[in-house]
C-alpha positions in Angstrom: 0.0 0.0 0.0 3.0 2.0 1.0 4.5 1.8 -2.5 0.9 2.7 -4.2 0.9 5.9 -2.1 4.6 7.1 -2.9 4.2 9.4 -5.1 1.9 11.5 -3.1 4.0 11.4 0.1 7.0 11.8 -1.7 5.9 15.1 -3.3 5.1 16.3 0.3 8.6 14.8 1.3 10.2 17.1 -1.5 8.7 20.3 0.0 10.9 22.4 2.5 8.8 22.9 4.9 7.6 19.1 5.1 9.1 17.8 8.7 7.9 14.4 8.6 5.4 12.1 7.3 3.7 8.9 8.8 1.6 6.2 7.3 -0.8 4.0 9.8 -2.9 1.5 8.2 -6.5 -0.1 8.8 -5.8 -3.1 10.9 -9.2 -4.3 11.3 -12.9 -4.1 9.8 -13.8 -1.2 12.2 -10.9 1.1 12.7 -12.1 4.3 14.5 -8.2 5.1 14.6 -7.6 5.5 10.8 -11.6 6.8 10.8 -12.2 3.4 9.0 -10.2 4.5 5.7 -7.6 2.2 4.7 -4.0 4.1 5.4 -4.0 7.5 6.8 -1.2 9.5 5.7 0.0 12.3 8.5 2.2 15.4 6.9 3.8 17.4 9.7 4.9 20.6 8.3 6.0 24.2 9.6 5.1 28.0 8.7 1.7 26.5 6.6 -0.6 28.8 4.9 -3.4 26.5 6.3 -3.1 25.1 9.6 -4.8 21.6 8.7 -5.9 20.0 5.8 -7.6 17.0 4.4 -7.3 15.1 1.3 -9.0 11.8 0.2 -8.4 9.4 -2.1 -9.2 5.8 -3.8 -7.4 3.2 -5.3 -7.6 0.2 -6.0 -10.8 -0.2 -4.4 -9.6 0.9 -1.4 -9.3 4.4 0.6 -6.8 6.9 2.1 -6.9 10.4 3.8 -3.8 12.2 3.9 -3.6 15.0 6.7 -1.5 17.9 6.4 -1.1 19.5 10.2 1.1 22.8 11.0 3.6 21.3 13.8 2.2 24.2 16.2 -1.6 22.9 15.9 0.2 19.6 16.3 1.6 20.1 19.6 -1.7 22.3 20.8 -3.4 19.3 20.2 -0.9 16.8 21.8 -0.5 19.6 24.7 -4.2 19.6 25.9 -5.6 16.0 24.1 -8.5 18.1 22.1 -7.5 15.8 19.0 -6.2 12.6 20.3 -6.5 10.4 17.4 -3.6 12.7 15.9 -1.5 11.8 18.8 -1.9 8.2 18.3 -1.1 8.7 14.5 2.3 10.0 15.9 2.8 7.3 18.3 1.8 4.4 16.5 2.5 5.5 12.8 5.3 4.3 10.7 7.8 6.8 9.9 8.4 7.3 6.3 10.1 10.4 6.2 11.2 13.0 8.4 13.7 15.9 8.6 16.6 15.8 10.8 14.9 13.1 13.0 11.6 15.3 13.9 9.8 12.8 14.3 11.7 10.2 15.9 12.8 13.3 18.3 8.8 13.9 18.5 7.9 9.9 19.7 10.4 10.5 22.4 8.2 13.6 23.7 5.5 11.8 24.2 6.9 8.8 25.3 9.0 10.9 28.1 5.8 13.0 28.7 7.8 16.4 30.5 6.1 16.9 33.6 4.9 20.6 32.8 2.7 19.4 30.1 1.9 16.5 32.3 0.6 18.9 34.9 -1.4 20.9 31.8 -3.4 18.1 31.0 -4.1 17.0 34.7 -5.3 19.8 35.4 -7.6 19.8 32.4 -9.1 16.4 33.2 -9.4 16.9 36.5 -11.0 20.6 35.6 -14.0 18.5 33.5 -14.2 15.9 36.2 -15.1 18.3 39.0 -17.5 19.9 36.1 -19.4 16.6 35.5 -19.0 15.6 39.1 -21.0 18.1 40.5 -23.9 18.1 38.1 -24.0 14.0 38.3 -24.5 14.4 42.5 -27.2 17.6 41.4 -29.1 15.1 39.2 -28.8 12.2 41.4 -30.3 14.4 44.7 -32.9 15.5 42.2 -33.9 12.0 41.8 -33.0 12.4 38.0 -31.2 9.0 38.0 -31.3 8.8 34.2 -29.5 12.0 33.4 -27.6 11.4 36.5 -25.9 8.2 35.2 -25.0 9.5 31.9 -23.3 12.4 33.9 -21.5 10.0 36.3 -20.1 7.4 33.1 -18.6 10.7 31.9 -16.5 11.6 35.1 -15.4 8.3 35.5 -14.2 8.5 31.9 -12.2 12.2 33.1 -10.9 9.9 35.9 -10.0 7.2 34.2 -8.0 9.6 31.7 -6.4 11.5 34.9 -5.4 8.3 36.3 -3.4 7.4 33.3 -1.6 10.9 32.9 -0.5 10.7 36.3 1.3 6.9 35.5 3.0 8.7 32.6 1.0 8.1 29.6 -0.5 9.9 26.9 -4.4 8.7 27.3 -5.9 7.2 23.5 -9.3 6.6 22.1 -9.2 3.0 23.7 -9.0 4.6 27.3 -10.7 1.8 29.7 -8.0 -0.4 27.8 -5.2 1.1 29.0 -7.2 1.8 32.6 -7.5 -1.6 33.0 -3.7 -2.5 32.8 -2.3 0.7 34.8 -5.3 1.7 37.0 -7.7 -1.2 37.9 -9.6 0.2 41.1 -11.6 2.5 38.7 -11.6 0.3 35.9 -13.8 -1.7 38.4 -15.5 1.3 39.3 -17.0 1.9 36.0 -17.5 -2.1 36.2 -19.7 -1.7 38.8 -21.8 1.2 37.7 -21.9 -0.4 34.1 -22.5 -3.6 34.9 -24.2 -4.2 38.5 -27.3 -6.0 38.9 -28.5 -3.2 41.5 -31.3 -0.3 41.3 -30.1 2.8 39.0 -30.2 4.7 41.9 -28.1 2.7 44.4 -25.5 2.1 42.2 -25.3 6.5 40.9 -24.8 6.5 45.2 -21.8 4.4 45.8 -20.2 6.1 42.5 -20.9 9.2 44.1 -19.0 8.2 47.2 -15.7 6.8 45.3 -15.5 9.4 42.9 -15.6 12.0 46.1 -12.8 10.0 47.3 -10.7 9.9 44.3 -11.3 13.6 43.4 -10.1 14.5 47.5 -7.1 12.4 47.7 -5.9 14.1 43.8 -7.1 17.4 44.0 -3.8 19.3 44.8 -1.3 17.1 42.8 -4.1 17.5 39.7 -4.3 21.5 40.0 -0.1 22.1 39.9 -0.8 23.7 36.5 -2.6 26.1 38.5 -1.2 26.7 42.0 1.9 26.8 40.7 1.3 30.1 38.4 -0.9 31.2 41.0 2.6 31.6 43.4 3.9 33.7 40.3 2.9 36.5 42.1 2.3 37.7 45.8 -0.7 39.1 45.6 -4.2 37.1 45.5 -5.5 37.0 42.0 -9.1 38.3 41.0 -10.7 35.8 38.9 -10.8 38.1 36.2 -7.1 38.3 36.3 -7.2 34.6 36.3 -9.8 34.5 33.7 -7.0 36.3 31.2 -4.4 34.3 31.7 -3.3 33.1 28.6 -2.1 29.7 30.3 -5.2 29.1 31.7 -7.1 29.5 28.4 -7.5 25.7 27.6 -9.7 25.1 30.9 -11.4 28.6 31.2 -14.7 27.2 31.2 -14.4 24.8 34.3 -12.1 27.1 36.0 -15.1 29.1 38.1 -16.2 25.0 39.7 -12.7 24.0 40.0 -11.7 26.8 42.2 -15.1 26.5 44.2 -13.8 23.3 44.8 -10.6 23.8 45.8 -11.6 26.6 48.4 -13.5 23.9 49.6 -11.1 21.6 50.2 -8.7 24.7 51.5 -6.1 24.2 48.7 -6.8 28.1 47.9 -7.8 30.9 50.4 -10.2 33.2 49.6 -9.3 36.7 50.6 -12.0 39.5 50.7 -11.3 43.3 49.3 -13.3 46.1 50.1 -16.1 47.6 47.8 -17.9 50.6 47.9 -20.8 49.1 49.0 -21.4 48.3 52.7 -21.0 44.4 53.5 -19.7 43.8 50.0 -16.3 42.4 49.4 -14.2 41.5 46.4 -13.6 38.2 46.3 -9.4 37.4 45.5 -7.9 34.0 45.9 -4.4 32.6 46.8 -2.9 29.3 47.5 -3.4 28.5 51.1 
């Protein structure tokens, strides 16, 4: 298939700005990985005009997409997991080409995972977890156990995707896979909710009680990403400042529950400002 497809990835190969190129082919009859064509084609390339790109094609009866990504949408994307299918392209795609070993440099990344992206996407996951956490236990005290349960399959999915970030790992599309290798207590978790012979609402309750537990006991290793900028400067930070922050951009919109949370649990102080107003008060936060 490889040779078939040569000319096409060799005229990306030719182009200066090309870094690399990977191929990854359909393994099986339903391949969400490859989006069920039969050979993706992955162009990494710097400085492009158009930051992604898709091309199909057919022959000989069979399919291909070839996707041209700028390397800067690449590494947004590995950085924060909002395309993760790409990732796996990179980490299970065979190299055939690259520029001064970009991509081979590029595996290593992810298979090293620094710790300061590490902490980006923990506090991400853990960011949607607290999100769906909270409106899971709303629904469930509402006696909506229905809407509840969907709610309560999704955090245990955001857990399941902390808990392999913190072993190290980049998570994939076949997440309760890898969960049940490196993390099995909440691979049995989602066991039990999924698969338990008890009432709806009985089993929403003890989900409710181990995911409290799991969210507790990770809540300030998760939230480094943010505590740790947070000490950047002396004085408490308005959440508008917060709001702002260009680092914080890629969990802005669970950042309000998050910090709730964590002022909760006393892993941030709130401090109160004067107003003009008699009895009102600014509120400005700080690690404790």
């Amino acid at each position: 298939m490889k040779d078939v497809l040569r000319p096409i990835y060799q005229e990306k190969a030719s182009q200066s700005n090309t870094l690399g190129v990977l191929i990854l082919e359909k393994m099986k009859p339903i391949s969400p990985v490859t989006d069920n064509f039969d050979v993706i084609l992955f162009n990494i390339v710097k400085d492009a005009e158009e930051l992604w790109y898709v091309k199909h094609y057919e022959f000989e009866n069979k399919s291909a997409a070839m996707h041209t990504v700028d390397e800067k949408l690449l590494h947004h994307w590995i950085d924060t997991s909002s395309y993760r299918r790409a990732v796996e392209w990179v980490i299970n795609g065979t190299v055939i080409f690259e520029r001064n070993e970009y991509i081979t440099e590029l595996k290593e990344q992810l298979r090293t995972f620094p710790q300061g992206k590490r902490d980006l996407k923990k506090v991400i996951e853990f960011a949607k977890l607290i999100r769906s956490y909270s409106e899971a236990k709303d629904l469930y005290e509402s006696g909506h156990y229905l809407d509840s349960f969907s709610r309560m399959v999704h955090s245990l999915h955001y857990l399941a995707r902390l808990s392999i970030i913190e072993k190290g790992f980049h998570p994939e599309v076949t997440v309760w896979n890898q969960v049940k290798k490196i993390e099995p207590e909440i691979y049995k978790l989602y066991q039990e909710l999924i698969e338990s012979g008890e009432p709806t609402d009985k089993r929403i309750h003890l989900m409710i009680i181990a995911v409290e537990h799991s969210i507790s006991k990770r809540a300030e290793s998760s939230t480094q990403h943010l505590l740790s900028l947070m000490k950047e400067q002396e004085e408490p930070w308005s959440f508008g400042e917060l709001k702002v922050h260009p680092e914080i951009q890629e969990y802005i919109l669970d950042l309000s529950s998050m910090i709730e949370h964590l002022v909760e649990k006393n892993i941030i102080e709130v401090v109160l400002q004067e107003t003009k107003g008699d009895n009102i008060f600014h509120r400005t936060y700080k690690p404790s």
